[in-house]
C-alpha positions in Angstrom: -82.7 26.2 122.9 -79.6 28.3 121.8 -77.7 26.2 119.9 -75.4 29.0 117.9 -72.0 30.1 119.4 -71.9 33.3 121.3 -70.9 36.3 119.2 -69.5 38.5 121.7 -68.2 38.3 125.8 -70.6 40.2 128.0 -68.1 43.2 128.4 -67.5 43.7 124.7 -70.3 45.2 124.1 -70.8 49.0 122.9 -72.7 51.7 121.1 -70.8 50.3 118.1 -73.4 47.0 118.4 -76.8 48.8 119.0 -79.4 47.6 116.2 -77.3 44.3 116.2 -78.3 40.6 117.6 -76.2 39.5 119.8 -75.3 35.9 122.0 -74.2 36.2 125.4 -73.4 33.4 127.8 -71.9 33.5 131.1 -73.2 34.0 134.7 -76.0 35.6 136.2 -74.7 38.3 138.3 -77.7 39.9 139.8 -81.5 39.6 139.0 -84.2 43.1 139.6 -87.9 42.4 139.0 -89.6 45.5 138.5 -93.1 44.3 137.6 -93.5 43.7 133.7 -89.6 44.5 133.3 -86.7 41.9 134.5 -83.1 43.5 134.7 -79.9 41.1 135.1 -76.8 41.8 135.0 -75.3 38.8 133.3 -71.2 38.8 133.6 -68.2 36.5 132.0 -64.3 36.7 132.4 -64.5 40.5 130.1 -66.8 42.1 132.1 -71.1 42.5 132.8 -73.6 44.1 130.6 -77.5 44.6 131.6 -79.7 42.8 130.3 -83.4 43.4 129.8 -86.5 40.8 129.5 -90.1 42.3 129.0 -93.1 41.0 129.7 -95.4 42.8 126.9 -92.8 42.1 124.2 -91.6 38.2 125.0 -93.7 36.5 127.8 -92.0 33.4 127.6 -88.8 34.4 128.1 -89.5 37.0 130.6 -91.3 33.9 132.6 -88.4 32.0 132.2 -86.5 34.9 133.5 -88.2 34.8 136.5 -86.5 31.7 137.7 -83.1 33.3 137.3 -81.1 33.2 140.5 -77.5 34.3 141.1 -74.6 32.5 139.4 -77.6 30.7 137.2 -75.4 30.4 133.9 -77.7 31.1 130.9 -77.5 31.6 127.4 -79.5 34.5 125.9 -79.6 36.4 122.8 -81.2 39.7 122.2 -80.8 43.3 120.4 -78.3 45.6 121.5 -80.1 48.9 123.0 -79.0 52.4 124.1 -80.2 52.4 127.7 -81.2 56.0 127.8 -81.3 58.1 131.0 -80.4 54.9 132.9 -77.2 55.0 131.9 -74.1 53.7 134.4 -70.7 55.4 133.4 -68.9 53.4 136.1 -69.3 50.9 133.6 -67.7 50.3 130.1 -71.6 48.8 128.9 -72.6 51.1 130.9 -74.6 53.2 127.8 -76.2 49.8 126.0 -78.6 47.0 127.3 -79.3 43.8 125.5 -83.2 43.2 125.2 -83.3 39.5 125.2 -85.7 37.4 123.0 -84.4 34.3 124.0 -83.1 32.8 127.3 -81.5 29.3 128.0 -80.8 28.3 131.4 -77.8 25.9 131.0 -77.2 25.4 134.7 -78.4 26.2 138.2 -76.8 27.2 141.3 -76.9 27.0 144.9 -76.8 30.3 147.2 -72.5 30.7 147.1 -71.2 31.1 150.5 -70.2 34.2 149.6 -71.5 37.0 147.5 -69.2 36.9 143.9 -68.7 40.7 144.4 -65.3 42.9 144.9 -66.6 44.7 147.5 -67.5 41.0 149.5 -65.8 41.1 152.9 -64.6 37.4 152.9 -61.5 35.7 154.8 -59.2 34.2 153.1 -59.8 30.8 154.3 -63.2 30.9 152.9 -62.1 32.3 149.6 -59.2 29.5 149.1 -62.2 26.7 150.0 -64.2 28.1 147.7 -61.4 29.3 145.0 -63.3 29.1 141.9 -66.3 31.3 143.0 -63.6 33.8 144.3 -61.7 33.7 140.9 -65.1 34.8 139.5 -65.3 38.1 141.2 -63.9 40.7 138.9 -60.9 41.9 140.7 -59.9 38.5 141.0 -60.7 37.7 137.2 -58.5 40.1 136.5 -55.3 39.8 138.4 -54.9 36.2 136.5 -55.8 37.7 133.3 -52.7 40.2 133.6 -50.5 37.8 135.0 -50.9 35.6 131.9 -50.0 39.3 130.1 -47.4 39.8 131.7 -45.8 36.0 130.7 -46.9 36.8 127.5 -44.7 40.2 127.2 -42.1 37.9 129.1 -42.2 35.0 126.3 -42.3 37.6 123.1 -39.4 39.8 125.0 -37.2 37.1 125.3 -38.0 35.2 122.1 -37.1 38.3 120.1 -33.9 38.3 121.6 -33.1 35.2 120.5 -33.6 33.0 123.4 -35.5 29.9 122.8 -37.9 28.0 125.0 -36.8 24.9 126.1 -38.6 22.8 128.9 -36.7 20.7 131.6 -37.3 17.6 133.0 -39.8 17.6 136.7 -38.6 14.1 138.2 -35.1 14.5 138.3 -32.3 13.8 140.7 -32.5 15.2 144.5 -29.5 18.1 145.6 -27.9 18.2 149.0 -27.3 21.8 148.6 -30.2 24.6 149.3 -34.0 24.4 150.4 -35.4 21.0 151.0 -36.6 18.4 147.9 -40.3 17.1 147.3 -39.5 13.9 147.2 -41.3 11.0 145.0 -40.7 7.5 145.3 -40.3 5.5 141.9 -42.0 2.4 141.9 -40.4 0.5 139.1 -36.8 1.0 140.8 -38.0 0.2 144.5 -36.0 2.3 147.3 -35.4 5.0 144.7 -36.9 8.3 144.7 -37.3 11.2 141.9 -36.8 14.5 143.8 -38.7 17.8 141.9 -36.7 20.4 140.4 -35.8 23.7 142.8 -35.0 25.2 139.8 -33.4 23.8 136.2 -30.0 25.0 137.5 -28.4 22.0 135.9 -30.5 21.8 132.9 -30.0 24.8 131.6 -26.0 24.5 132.3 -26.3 21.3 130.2 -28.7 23.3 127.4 -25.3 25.4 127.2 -23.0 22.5 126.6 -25.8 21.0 123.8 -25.0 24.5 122.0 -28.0 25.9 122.2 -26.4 29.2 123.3 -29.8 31.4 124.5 -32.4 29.7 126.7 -35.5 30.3 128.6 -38.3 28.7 130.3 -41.4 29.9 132.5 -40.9 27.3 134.8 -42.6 25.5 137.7 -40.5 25.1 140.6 -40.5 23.2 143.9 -39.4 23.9 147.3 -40.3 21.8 150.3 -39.4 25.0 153.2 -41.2 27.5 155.5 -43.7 29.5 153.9 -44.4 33.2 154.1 -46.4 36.2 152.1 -44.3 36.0 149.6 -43.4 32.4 149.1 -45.4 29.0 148.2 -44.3 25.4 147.9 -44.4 25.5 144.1 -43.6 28.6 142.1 -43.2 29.8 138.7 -40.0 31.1 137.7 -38.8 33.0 134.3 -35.7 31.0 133.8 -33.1 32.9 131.4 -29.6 31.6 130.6 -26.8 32.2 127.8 -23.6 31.7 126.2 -20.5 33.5 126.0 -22.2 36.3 128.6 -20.7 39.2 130.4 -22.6 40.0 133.5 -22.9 43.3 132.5 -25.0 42.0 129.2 -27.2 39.5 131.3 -27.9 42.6 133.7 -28.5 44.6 130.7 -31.1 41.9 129.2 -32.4 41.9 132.3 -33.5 45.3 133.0 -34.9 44.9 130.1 -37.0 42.7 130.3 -38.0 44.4 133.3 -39.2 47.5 131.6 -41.4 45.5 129.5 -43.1 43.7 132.4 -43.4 47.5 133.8 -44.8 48.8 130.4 -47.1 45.6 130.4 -48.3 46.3 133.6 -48.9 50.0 133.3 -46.2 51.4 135.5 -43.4 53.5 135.0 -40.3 51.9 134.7 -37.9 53.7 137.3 -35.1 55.9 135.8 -31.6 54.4 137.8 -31.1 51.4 138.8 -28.8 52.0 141.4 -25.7 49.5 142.2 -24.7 48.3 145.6 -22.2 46.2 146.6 -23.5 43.6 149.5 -20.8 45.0 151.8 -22.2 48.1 150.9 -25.9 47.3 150.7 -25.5 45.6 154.5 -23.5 49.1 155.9 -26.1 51.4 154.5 -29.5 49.2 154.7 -28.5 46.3 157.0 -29.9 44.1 154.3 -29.0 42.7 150.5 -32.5 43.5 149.2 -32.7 47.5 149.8 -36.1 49.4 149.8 -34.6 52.9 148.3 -38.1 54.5 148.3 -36.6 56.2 151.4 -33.7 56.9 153.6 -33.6 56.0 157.0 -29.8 54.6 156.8 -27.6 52.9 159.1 -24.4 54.1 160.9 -21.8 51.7 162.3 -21.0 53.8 165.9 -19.0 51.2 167.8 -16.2 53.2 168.2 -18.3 55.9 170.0 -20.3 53.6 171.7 -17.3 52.0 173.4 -16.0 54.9 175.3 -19.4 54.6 177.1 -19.5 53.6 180.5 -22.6 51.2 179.7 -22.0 48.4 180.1 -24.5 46.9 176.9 -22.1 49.1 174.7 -18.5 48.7 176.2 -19.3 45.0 176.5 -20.3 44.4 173.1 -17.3 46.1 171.6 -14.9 44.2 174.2 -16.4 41.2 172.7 -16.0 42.0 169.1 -19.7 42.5 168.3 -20.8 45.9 166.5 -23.0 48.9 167.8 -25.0 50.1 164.7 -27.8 52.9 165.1 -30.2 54.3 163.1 -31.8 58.2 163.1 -36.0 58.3 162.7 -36.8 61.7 161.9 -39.5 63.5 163.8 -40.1 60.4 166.9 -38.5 61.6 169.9 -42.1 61.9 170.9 -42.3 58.4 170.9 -44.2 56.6 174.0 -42.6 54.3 176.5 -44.8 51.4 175.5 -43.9 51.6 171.5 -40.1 52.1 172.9 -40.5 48.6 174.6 -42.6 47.4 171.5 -39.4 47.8 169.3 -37.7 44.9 171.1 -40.4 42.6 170.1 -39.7 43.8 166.6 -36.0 43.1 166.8 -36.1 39.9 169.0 -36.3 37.4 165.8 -33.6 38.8 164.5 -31.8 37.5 167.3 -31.6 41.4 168.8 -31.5 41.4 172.5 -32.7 45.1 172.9 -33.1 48.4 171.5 -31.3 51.5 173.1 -33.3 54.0 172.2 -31.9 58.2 172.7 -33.1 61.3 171.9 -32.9 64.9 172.3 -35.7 67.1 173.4 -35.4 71.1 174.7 -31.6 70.8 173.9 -31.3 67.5 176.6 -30.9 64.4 176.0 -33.1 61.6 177.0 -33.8 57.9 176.8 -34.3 55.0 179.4 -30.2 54.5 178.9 -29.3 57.8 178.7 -27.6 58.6 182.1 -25.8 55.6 181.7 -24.2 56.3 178.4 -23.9 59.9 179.5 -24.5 63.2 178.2 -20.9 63.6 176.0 -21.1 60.1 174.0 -25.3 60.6 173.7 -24.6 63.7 171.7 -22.1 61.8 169.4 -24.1 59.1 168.8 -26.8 60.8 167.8 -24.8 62.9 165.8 -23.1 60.1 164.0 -26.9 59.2 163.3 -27.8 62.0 162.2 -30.5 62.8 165.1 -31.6 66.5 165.1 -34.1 67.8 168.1 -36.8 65.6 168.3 -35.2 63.1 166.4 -35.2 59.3 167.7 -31.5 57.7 167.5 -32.0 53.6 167.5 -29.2 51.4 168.7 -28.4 47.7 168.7 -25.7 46.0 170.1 -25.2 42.6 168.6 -22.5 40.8 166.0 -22.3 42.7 162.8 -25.1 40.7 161.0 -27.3 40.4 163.5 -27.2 44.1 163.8 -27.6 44.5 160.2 -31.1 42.3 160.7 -32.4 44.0 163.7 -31.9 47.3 161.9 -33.2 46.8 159.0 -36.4 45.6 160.5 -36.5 49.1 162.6 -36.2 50.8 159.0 -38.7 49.1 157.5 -41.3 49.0 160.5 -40.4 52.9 160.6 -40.8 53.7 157.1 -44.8 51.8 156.8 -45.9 53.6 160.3 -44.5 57.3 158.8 -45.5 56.1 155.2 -42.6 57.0 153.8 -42.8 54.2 150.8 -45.6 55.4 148.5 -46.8 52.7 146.8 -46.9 54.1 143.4 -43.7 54.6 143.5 -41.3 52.1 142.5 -36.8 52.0 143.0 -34.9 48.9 141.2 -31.7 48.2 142.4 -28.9 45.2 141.4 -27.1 44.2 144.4 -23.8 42.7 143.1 -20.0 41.3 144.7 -21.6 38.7 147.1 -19.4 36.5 149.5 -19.8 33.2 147.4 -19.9 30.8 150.8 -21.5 31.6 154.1 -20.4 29.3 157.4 -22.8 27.6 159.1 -21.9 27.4 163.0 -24.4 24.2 164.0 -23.5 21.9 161.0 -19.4 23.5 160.8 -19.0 23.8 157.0 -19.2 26.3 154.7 -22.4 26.5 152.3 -22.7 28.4 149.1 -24.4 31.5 149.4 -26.3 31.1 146.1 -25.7 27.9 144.7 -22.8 25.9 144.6 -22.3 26.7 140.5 -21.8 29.8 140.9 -18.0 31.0 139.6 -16.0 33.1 141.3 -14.5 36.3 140.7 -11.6 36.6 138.6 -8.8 35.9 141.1 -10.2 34.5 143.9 -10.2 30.8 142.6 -6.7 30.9 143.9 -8.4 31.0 147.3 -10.1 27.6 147.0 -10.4 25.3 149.2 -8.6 26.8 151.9 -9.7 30.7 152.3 -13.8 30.6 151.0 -14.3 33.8 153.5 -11.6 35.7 150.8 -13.9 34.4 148.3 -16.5 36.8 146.2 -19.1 35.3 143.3 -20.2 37.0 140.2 -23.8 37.1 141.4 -26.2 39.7 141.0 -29.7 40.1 142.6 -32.2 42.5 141.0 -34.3 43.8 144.1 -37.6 46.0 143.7 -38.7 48.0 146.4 -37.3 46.1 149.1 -38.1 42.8 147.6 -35.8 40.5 145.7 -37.3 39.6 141.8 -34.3 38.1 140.0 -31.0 36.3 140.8 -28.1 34.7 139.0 -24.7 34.6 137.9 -22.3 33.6 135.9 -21.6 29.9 136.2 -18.3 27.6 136.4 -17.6 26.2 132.8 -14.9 24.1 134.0 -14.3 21.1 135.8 -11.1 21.7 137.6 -12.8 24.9 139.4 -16.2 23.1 139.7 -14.2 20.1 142.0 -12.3 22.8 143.9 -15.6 24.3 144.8 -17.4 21.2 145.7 -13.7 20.4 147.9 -14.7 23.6 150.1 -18.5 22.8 150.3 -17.1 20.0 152.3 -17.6 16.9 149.6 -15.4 14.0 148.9 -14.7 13.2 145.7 -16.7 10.0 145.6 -19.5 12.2 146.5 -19.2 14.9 144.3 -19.3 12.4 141.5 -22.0 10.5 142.7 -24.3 13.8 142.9 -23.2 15.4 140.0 -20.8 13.3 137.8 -23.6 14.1 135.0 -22.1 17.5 134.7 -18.3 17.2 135.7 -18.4 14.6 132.8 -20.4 17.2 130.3 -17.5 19.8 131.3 -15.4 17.5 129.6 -16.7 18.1 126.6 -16.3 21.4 125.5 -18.6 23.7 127.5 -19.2 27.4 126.7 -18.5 30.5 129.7 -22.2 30.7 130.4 -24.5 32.8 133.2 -28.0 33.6 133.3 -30.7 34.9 135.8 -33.8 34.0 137.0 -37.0 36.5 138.3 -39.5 35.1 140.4 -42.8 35.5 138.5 -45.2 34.9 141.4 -43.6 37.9 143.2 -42.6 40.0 140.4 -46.6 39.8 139.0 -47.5 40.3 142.9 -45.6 43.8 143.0 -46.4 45.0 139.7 -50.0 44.1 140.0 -50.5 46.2 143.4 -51.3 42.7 145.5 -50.6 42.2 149.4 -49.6 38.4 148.8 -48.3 35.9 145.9 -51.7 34.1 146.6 -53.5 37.0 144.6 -51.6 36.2 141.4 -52.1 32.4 141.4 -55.1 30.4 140.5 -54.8 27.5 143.0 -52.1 28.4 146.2 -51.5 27.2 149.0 -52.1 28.4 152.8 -48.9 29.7 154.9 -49.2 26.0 156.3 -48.8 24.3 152.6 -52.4 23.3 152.6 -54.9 23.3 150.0 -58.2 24.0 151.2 -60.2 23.3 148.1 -58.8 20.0 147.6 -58.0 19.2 151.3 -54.5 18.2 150.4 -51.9 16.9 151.4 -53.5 14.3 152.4 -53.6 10.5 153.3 -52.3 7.8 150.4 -54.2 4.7 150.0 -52.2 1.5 151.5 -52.6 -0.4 147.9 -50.6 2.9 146.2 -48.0 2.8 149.6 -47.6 -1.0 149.0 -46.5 -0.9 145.5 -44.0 2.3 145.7 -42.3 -0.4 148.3 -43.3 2.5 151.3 -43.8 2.0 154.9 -45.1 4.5 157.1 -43.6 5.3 160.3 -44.8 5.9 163.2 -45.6 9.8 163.1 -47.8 13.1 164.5 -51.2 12.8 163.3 -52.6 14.1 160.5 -52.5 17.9 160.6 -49.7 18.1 163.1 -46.7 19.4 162.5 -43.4 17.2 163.2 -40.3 19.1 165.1 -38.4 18.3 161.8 
């Protein structure tokens, strides 16, 4: 039996350690019998070094070694070894072998359902059942290693500039305003339910009033809303606020911060951070979080469009809607079917069609093209952009909705001509936001970020009555088409908090009920504050090279919410339902989805 500590991780070992004894423990990665030799490759969280058992030298332990099947963990000690002509350079060991002289098996295993190997070809449903045999494959090993790195960087960053960790309560008091709360029911106070944070927003407000004056958290967070990708029902957020802020110091901090996370991760931090305005950031990219890796921009062509005799053009622009186009270099070669395939693409956008035109031997062509005629074709695709054998792209829809259909066409076009190169990365900050958006089915006015969010200088005056005059001091920090940080500076006073709440549509009996904790704390002397917030899960995703959040966390979910190792959500006993005072209702089964 080995009864002494191990004395180094598989991985760790060198040429530095031959003629030493060493301890090993960890996992038996693969076992070759060659007669009166036994090779295994024996691995843990650092890495895999060979080990050798011999026959003429230790018989026991060479018998034992026989039994040794993969994922066996064992204990072994032995004498490090230069391995001679057998070397393997792909490997850091690669040069050294462990001869063992003693071998504990400290527990068996059953043929995995898959083999713990990078190179595996598994599906993803099998690897989230299984999740602990695929955290074991190297790859995988690693990607939570270096996220834990990169919180690490994030935590000694920010703690050097003078912010202090400060956790926030989880049960705390459900929000009408943004995604939808997890809710849990309390069962000392009967009919009463904790709801769990979306984010600290309020906390951190209320940190500011306690003086604390720099805070931050890595922070789980809670969402109940449609997955995707990029998205899980819980997240971990780095969770930065501060006192007496200008935005142009949190944005400052911020990219910061970033290029440490870059450093961390091994990638170069990009030079300019460009800075749009949404406005502008919609014109140009039909979208508020930009990929600038390439070109590919958008040109509002109504005006041309509507001296058109077709009818999809001169209708839109007699109805007030926008025709927006959009030049792809080098695809007027482009088939009939992947024509027709680009309105699937824009269709969940709410994008009734593409017209598509280009110009080929000096004529121009497209399904539309006679309609439009031969004089406003030219234009368009001039006011594109579109060259010979260029493909101009048009949609006719109301500005946003062209915006979104657009954008998509940019983006599908840009990953079929590869024109974002994956090691290569563009930050921008995407700043001046409307501060409300109006929502047609419910009739009111939401806030586009949050409803603490202050306005810009000079458009308080605009509360209740004109919110569309309204802008926010928001900023978004977006990398390579993806958005990894938001915030803002926040309202400090009361009197503007109430007016804002007044717009969002809330009396004042139920403003106080949801958030008299703060309006009172405002009364108190409370600090101009602002701060920002980077989602970790998709920041560690990008900067670690990974297709999907699930690659950087240790237990996710599936697109559905579902945990297939634990088989959860799932059903509650009666006994707990009874005394949290709950009654079920009748319901889809389990494993159906409701209509809402």
């Amino acid at each position: 039996m080995i009864t002494e500590e191990r004395t180094h991780h598989c991985g760790a070992i060198r040429e530095d350690h031959i003629g030493s004894r060493v301890i090993l423990k960890g996992w038996v990665r693969r076992r070759r019998d060659l007669g009166s030799l036994i090779f295994v490759d024996l691995r843990d969280r650092e890495g895999i070094v060979q080990c050798v058992f011999s026959e003429d030298r230790h018989p026991e332990v060479f018998a034992a070694a026989k039994e040794l099947r993969p994922e066996y963990v064992v204990a072994l000690a032995g004498a490090v070894s230069p391995r001679g002509q057998d070397t393997n350079p792909e490997m850091p060991t690669g040069n050294v072998e462990v001869e063992a002289d003693a071998l504990e098996i400290l527990s068996t295993a059953e043929t995995p359902p898959f083999a713990v190997e990078d190179d595996a070809a598994v599906s993803e449903e099998l690897r989230l059942k299984y999740r602990y045999l695929d955290l074991r494959r190297p790859f995988q090993n690693q990607r939570i290693v270096r996220r834990h790195r990169l919180g690490l960087a994030a935590r000694n960053f920010l703690s050097s500039e003078g912010f202090i960790e400060i956790e926030t309560p989880f049960l705390t008091k459900s929000t009408p305003e943004g995604a939808r709360d997890f809710l849990v029911p309390s069962r000392l106070r009967r009919t009463t339910f904790y709801a769990l944070p979306q984010s600290p927003q309020l906390f951190k407000q209320l940190i500011m009033v306690a003086g604390f004056d720099r805070y931050f958290q890595i922070v789980r967070c809670f969402r109940d809303e449609d997955l995707r990708a990029d998205r899980q029902p819980e997240f971990t957020q780095i969770d930065i606020e501060m006192s007496f802020p200008s935005q142009e110091r949190i944005m400052s901090l911020a990219e910061g911060l970033a290029a440490r996370l870059f450093e961390e991760a091994g990638l170069d931090m990009p030079g300019e951070i460009r800075r749009l305005t949404y406005a502008e950031a919609m014109e140009r990219y039909g979208c508020d979080k930009p990929d600038l890796r390439f070109g590919l921009e958008l040109k509002t062509v109504t005006a041309i469009a509507a001296e058109s005799e077709f009818r999809v053009f001169r209708g839109a622009a007699e109805a007030g809607a926008s025709i927006r186009g959009l030049c792809v270099p080098g695809k007027a070669s482009i088939s009939r079917k992947e024509l027709d395939g680009l309105n699937e693409i824009v269709a969940p956008y709410g994008g009734k069609g593409v017209v598509s035109l280009f110009r080929r031997d000096g004529a121009v062509k497209g399904p539309a093209a006679k309609h439009i005629g031969e004089a406003v074709a030219n234009r368009l695709l001039e006011a594109v952009g579109a060259g010979e054998d260029d493909l101009g792209l048009f949609v006719a829809a109301p500005y946003e909705t062209a915006c979104a259909c657009l954008s998509a066409l940019r983006l599908h076009f840009a990953d079929a001509l590869g024109l974002a190169p994956r090691d290569r990365h563009e930050l921008c900050w995407i700043h001046r936001f409307p501060a409300f958006e109006w929502d047609e089915e419910e009739k009111r006015w939401f806030s586009r970020h949050h409803p603490f969010t202050m306005p810009r200088a000079g458009d308080v005056a605009h509360l209740p009555d004109y919110p569309e005059k309204v802008e926010a001091q928001a900023y978004d920090l977006v990398l390579d088409g993806n958005e990894i940080a938001g915030g803002s500076i926040r309202i400090h006073r009361a009197d503007i908090q109430e007016k804002v709440f007044r717009t969002l549509g809330f009396t004042e009996e139920e403003a106080r009920e949801q958030f008299g904790f703060l309006l009172d704390a405002f009364r108190y002397g409370t600090p101009p504050h602002g701060g920002i917030a980077f989602g970790f899960d998709r920041l560690a995703m990008l900067l670690l090279g990974c297709e999907s959040i699930r690659d950087v966390i240790a237990f996710p979910k599936t697109a559905s919410g579902l945990c297939l190792m634990t088989e959860s959500p799932g059903p509650v006993a009666a006994a707990q339902l009874a005394e949290a005072g709950i009654t079920l209702a009748e319901g889809p089964h389990a494993g159906e989805e409701s209509d809402g």
